[in-house]
LOMIGU-856746 format. One record per residue (C-alpha): x, y, z; residue in one letter; residue number from 1. Coordinates in Angstrom, 1 decimal. Layout:
N
<drendren X="X" Y="Y" Z="Z" residu="a" num="NUM"/>
...
***
This chain:
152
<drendren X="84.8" Y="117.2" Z="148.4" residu="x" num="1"/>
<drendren X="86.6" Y="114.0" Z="149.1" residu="x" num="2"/>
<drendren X="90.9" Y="114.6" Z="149.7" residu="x" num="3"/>
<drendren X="91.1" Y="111.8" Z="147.3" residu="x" num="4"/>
<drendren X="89.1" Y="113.9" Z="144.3" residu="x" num="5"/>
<drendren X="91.0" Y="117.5" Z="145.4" residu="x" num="6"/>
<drendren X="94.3" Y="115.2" Z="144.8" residu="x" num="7"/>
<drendren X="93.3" Y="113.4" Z="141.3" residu="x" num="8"/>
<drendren X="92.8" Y="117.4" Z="140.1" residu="x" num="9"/>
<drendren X="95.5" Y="119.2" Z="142.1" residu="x" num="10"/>
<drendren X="97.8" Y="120.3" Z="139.3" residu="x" num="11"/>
<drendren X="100.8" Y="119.1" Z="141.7" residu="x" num="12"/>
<drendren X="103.8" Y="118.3" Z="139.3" residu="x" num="13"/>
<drendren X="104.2" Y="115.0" Z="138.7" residu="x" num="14"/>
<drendren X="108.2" Y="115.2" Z="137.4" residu="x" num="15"/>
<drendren X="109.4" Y="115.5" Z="140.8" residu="x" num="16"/>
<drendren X="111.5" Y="112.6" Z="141.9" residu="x" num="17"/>
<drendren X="111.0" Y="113.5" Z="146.0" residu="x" num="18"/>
<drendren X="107.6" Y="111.3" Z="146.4" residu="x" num="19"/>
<drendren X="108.0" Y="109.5" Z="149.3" residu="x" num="20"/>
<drendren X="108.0" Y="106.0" Z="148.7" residu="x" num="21"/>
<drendren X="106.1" Y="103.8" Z="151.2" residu="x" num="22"/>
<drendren X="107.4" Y="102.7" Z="154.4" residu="x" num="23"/>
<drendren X="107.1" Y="99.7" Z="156.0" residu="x" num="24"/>
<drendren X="106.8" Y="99.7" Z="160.2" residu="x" num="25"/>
<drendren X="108.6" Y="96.5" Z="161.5" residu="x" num="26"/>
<drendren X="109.5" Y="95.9" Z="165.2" residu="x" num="27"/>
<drendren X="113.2" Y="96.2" Z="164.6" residu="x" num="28"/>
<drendren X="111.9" Y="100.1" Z="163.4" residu="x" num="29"/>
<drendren X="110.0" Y="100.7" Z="166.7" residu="x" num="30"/>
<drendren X="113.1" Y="101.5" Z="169.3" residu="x" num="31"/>
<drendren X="114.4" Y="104.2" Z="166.4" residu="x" num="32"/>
<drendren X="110.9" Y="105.3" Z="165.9" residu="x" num="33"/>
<drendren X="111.1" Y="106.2" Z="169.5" residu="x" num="34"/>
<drendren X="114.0" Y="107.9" Z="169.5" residu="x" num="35"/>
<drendren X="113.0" Y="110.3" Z="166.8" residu="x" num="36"/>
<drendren X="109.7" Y="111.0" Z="169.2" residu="x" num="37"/>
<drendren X="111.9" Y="111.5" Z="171.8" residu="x" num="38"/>
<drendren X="114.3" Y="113.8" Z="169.9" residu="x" num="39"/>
<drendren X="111.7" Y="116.0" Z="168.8" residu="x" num="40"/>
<drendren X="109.3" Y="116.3" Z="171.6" residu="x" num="41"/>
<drendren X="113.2" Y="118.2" Z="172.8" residu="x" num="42"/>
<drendren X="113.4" Y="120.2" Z="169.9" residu="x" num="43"/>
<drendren X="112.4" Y="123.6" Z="169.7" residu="x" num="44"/>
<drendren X="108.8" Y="124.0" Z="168.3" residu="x" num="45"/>
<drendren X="108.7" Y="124.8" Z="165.1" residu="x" num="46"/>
<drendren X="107.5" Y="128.4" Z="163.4" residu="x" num="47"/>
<drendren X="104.1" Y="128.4" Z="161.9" residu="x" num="48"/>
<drendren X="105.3" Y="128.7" Z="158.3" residu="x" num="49"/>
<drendren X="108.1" Y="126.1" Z="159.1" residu="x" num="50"/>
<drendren X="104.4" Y="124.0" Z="160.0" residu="x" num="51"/>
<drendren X="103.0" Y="125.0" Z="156.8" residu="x" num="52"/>
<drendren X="105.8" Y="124.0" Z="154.7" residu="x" num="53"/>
<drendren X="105.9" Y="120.9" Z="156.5" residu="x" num="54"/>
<drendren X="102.3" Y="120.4" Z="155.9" residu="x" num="55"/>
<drendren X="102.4" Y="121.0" Z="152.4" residu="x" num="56"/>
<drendren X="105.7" Y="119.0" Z="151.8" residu="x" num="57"/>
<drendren X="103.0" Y="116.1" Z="153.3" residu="x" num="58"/>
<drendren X="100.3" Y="116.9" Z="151.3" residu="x" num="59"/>
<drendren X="102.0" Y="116.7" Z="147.5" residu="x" num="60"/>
<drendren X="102.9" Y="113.6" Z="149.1" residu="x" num="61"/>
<drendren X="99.7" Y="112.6" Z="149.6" residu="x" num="62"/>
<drendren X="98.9" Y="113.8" Z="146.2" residu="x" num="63"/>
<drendren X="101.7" Y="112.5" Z="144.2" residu="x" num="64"/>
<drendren X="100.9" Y="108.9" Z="145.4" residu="x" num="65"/>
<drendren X="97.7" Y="109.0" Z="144.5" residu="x" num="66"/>
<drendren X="98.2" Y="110.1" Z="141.3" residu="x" num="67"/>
<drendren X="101.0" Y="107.2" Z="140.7" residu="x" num="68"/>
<drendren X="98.1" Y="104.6" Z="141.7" residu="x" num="69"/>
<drendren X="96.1" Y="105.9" Z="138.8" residu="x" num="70"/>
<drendren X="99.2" Y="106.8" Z="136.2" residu="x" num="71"/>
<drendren X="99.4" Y="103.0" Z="136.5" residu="x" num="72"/>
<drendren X="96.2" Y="102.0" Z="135.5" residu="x" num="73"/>
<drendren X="95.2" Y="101.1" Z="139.1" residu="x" num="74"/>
<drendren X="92.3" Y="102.6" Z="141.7" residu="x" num="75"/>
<drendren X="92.6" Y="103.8" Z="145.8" residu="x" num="76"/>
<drendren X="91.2" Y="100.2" Z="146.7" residu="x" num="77"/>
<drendren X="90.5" Y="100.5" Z="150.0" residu="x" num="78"/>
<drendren X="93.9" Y="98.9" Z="151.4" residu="x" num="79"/>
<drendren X="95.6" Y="101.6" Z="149.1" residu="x" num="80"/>
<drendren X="93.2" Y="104.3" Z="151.4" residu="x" num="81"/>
<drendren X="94.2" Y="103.0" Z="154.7" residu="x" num="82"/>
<drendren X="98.1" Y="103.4" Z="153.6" residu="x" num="83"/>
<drendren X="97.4" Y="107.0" Z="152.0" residu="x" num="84"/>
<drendren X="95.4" Y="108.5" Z="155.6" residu="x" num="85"/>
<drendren X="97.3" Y="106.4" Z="157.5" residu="x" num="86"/>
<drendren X="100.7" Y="108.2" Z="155.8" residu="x" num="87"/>
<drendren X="98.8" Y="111.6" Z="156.2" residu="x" num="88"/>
<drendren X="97.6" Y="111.6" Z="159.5" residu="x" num="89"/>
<drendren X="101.2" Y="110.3" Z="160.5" residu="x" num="90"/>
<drendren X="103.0" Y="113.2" Z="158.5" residu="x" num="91"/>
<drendren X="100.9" Y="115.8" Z="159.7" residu="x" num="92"/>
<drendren X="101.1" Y="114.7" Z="163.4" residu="x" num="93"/>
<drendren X="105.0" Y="114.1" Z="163.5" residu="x" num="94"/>
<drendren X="105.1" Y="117.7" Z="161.5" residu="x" num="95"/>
<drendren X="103.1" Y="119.1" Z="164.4" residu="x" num="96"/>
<drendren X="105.0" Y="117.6" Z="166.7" residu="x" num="97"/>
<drendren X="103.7" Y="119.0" Z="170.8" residu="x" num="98"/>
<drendren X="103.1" Y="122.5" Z="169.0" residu="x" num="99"/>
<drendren X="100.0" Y="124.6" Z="170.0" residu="x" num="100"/>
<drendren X="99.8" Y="127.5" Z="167.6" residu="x" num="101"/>
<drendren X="96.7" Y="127.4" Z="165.4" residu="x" num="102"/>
<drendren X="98.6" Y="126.3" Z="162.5" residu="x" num="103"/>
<drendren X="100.0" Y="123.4" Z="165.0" residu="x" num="104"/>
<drendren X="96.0" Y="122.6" Z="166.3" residu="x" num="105"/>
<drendren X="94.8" Y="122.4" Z="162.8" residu="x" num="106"/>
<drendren X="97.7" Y="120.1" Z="161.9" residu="x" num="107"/>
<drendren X="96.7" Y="118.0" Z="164.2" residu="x" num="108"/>
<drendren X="93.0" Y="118.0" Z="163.8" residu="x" num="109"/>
<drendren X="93.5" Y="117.1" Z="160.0" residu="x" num="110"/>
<drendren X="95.6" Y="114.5" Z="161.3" residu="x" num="111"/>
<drendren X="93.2" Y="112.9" Z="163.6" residu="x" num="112"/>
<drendren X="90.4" Y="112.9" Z="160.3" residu="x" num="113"/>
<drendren X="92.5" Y="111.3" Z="158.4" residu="x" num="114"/>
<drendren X="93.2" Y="108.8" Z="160.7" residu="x" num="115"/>
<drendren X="89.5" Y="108.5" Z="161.0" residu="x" num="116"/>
<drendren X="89.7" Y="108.2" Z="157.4" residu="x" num="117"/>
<drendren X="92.3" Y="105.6" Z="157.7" residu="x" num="118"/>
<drendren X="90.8" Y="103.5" Z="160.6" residu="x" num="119"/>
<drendren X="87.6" Y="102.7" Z="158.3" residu="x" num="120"/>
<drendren X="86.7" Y="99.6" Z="156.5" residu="x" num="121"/>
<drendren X="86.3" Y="101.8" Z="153.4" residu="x" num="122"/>
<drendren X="88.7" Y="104.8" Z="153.7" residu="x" num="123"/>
<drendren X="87.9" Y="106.3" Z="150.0" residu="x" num="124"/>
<drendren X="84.2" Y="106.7" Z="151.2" residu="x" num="125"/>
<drendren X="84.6" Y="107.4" Z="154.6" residu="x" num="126"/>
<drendren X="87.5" Y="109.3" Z="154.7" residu="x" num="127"/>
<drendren X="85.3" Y="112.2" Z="152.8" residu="x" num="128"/>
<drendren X="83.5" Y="113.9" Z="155.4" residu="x" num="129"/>
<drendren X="82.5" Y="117.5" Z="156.8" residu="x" num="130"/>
<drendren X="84.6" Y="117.3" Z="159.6" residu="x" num="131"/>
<drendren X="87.9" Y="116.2" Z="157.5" residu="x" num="132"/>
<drendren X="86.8" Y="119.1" Z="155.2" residu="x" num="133"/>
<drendren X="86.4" Y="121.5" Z="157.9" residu="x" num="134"/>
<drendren X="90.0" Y="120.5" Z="159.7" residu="x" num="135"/>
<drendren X="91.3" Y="120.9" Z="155.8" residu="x" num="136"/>
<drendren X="89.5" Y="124.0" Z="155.5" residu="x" num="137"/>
<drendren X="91.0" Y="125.4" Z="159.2" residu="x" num="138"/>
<drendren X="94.2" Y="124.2" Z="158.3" residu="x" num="139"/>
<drendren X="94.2" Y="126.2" Z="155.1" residu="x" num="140"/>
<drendren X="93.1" Y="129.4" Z="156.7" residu="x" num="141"/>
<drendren X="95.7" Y="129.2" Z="159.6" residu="x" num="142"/>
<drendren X="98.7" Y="128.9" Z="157.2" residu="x" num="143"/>
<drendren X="97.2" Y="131.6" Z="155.0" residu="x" num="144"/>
<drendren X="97.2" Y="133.6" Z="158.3" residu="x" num="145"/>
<drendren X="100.8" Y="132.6" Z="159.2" residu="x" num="146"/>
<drendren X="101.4" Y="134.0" Z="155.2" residu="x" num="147"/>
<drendren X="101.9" Y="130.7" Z="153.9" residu="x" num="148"/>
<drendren X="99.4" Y="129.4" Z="150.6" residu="x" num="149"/>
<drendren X="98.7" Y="125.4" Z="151.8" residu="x" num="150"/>
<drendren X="95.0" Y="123.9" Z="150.4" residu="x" num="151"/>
<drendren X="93.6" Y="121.1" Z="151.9" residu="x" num="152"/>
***
């Protein structure tokens, strides 16, 4: 089932006011970029349900902009996919920073599907495959075994 149809009918509440809004990357943003890499690759790594929340923190993201594209009247064209996986697969690979836990490995192989997803000339279609829904599926399963619920 496509991330895009799980989101349209995920129940996520709407009312919240902590959507990320989108960001723009301009060369003036790179060096600070950088330095937030750089900053965290030092940090400690993060606990598996400190992952999880993370993960889901990026997925009613996810979810709460695609349901604003459709609250106003439009459709996930498929410039509005590209953003969406590329946001994703961003969020879930800063999130997992250099972690290797399962929950970690799974983060990241969601990540690297939805940058698949994002990479395509039609992200909406393409984005919707069996390895993205087994990378959602594993990601799901290793937060459920770190005691955390997360569905992707």
């Amino acid at each position: 089932m496509s991330v895009f149809a799980l989101s349209a009918c995920g129940g996520t509440d709407t009312t919240s006011t902590d959507a990320a809004a989108p960001t723009a990357t301009t060369s003036a943003a790179a060096p600070a970029a950088e330095a937030t890499t750089s900053a965290a690759a030092a940090a400690p790594a993060a606990s598996d349900k400190e992952l999880c929340a993370a993960a889901e923190k990026v997925s009613k993201e996810f979810k709460n902009e695609i349901l604003e594209v459709f609250k106003s009247g439009g459709d996930v064209t498929p410039e509005v996919g590209k953003k969406l996986y590329t946001q994703l697969a961003t969020g879930l690979s800063e999130a997992a920073g250099s972690g290797d836990s399962a929950v970690a490995t799974a983060m990241k192989q969601m990540a690297d599907e939805a940058a698949k997803g994002a990479a395509s000339a039609n992200p909406v279609e393409d984005g919707d495959t069996k390895e993205a829904e087994k990378a959602g599926a594993a990601l799901t399963a290793a937060c459920k075994e770190a005691g955390v619920k997360v569905v992707y």
